[in-house]
C-alpha positions as semicolon CSV with decimal commas, in nm:
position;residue;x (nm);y (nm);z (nm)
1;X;10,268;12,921;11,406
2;X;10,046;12,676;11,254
3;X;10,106;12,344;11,397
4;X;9,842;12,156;11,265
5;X;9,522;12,223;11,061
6;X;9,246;11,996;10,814
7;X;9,307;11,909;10,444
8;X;9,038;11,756;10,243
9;X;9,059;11,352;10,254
10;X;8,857;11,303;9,955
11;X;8,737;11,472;9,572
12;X;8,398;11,606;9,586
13;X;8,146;11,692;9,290
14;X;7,848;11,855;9,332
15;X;7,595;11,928;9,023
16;X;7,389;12,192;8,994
17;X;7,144;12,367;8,737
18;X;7,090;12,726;8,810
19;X;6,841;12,944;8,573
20;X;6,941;12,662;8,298
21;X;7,310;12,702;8,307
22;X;7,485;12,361;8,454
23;X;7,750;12,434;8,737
24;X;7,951;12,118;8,814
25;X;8,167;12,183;9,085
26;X;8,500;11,992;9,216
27;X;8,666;12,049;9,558
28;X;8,972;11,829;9,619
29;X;9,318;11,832;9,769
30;X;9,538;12,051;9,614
31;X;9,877;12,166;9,785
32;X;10,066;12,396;9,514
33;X;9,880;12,596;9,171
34;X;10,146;12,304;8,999
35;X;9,890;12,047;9,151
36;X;9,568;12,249;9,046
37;X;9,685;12,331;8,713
38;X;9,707;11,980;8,633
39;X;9,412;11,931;8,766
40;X;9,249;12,192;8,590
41;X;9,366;11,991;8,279
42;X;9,187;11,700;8,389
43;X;8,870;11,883;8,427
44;X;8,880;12,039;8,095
45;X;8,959;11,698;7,921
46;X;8,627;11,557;8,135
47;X;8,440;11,821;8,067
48;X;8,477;11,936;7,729
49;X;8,366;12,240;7,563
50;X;8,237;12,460;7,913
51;X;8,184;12,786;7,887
52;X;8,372;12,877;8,181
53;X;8,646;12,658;8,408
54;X;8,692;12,890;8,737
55;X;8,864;12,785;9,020
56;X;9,011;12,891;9,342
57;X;9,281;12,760;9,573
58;X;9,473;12,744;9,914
59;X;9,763;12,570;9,915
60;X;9,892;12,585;10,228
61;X;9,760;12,603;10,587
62;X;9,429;12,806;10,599
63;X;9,570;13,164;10,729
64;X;9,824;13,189;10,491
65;X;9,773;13,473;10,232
66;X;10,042;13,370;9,964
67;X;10,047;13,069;9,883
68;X;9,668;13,116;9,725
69;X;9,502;13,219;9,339
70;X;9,170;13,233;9,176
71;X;9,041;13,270;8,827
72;X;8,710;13,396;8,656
73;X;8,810;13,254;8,349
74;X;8,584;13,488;8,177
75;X;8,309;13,583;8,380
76;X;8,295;13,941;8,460
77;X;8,544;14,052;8,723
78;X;8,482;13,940;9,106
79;X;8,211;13,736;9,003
80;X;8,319;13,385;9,044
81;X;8,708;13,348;9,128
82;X;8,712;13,611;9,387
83;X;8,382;13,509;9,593
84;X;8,478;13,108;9,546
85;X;8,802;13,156;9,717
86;X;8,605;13,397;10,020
87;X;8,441;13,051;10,055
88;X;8,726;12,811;10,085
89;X;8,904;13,053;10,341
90;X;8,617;13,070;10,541
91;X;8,592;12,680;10,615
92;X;8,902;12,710;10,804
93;X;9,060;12,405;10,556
94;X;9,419;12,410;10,409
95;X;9,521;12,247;10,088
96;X;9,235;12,275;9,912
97;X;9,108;12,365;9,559
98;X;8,760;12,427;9,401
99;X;8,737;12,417;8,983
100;X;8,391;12,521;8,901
101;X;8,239;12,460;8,552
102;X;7,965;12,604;8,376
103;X;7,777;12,494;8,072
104;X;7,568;12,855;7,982
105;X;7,203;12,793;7,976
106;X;7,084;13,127;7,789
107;X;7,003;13,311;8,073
108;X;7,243;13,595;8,213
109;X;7,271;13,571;8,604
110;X;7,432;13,905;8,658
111;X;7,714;13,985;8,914
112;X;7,509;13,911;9,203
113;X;7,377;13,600;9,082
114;X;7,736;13,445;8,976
115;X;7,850;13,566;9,313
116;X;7,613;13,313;9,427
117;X;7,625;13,055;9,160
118;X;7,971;13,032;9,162
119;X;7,988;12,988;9,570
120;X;7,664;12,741;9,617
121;X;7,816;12,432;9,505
122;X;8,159;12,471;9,692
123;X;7,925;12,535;10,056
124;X;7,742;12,248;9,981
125;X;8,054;12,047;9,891
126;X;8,191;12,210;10,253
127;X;7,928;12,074;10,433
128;X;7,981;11,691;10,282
129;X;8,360;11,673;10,267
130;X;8,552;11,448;10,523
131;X;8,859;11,615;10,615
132;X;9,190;11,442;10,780
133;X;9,423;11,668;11,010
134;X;9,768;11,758;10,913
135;X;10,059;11,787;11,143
136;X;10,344;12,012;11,083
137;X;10,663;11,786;11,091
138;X;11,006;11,896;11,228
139;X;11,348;11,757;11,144
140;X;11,463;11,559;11,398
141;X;11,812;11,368;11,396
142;X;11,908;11,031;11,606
143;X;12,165;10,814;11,622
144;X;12,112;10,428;11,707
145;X;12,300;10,077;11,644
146;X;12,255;9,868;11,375
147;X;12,042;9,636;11,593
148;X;11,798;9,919;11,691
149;X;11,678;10,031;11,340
150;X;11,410;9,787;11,273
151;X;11,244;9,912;11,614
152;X;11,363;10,304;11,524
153;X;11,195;10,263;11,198
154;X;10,899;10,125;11,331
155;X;10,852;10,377;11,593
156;X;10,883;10,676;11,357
157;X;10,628;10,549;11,120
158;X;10,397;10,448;11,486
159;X;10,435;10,851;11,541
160;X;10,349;10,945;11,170
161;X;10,715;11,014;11,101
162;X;10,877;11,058;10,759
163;X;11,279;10,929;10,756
164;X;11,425;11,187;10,525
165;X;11,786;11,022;10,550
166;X;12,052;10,781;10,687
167;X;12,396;10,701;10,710
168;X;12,552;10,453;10,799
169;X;12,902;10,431;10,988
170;X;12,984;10,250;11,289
171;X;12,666;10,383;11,431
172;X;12,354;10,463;11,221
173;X;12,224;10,842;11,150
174;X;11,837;10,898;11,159
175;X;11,734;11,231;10,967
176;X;11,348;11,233;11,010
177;X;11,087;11,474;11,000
178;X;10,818;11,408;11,290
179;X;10,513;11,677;11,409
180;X;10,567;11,876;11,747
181;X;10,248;11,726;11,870
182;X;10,441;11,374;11,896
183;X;10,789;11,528;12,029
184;X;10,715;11,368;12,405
185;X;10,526;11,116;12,317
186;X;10,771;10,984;12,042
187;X;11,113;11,045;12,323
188;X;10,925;10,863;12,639
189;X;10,861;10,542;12,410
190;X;11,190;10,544;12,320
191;X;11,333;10,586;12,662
192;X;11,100;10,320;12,790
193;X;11,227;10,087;12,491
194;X;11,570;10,204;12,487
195;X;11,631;10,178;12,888
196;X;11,683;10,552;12,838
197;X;11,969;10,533;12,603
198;X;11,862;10,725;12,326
199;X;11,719;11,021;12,310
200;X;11,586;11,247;11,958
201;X;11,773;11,611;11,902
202;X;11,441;11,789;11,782
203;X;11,495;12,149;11,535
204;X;11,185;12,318;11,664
């Protein structure tokens, strides 16, 4: 399983003219077609009156098949939706998206020539884009006194932890979600704080 992978850490636009027609493309961070369709809106509203607004996207970690869509918008079949998401998959980043738009300049490009229209701007934008890493987080339960959370809290968040949920009784509940890369790392800090009194129940 995918434990950790890049996501795109910024938005990208690269312009192009190609035999007269104006290709504008936009890579950004996209994690669900929710997220790209409103983005897709955005694009529209920017640039008005396109010929074509294509796109692809992978909304998960890079290997994953299902959880990904394209669109020629259009253009003739496999000529720009298809070939545009071939690209993203091959940079090996999840959670991306690339809309491309296209103001026709008169001049037909063919299939061939899309193929390539439609994938120059997003390598280009591959080659620029800074990238973060994301961890897989697991949920993880603790249980600490009421004198300990302040430290808890700021131990999670040292570990790039996300508290999900707690409850309090005479002891306090920590739901959290924290990545398997930190697991050791996160339970020797807090046996070297703790005098070796607590201890995190990880659901790996």
């Amino acid at each position: 399983m995918t434990e950790q992978y890049e996501i795109p850490n910024q938005t990208l636009t690269i312009e192009e003219e190609i035999k007269h027609s104006r290709f504008t493309t936009v890579l950004f961070h996209c994690s669900s077609e929710t997220q790209l369709k409103c983005a897709l809106t955005n694009i529209k509203a920017e640039y008005p009156g396109a010929n074509h607004y294509c796109y692809a996207f992978v909304a998960s970690d890079p290997q994953n098949s299902i959880a990904i869509g394209s669109s020629d918008d259009g253009e003739p079949a496999g000529s720009a939706g298809r070939p545009m998401l071939a690209t993203l998959q091959g940079a090996n980043i999840g959670e991306i998206a690339a809309i491309v738009v296209r103001y026709f300049g008169g001049t037909k490009l063919g299939v061939g020539g899309l193929v390539r229209a439609y994938s120059s701007g997003i390598k280009s934008g591959l080659m620029e884009l800074e990238t973060k890493t994301k961890y897989i987080r697991y949920s993880t339960q603790l249980e600490c006194s009421y004198a300990q959370l302040n430290d808890i809290e700021h131990w999670i968040n040292k570990f790039d932890g996300v508290i999900i949920n707690k409850v309090f009784t005479d002891v306090i509940q920590i739901e959290f979600e924290i990545a398997k890369a930190f697991h050791d790392d996160f339970n020797r800090e807090l046996a070297s704080q703790t005098q070796g009194q607590l201890k995190a129940k990880f659901n790996v």
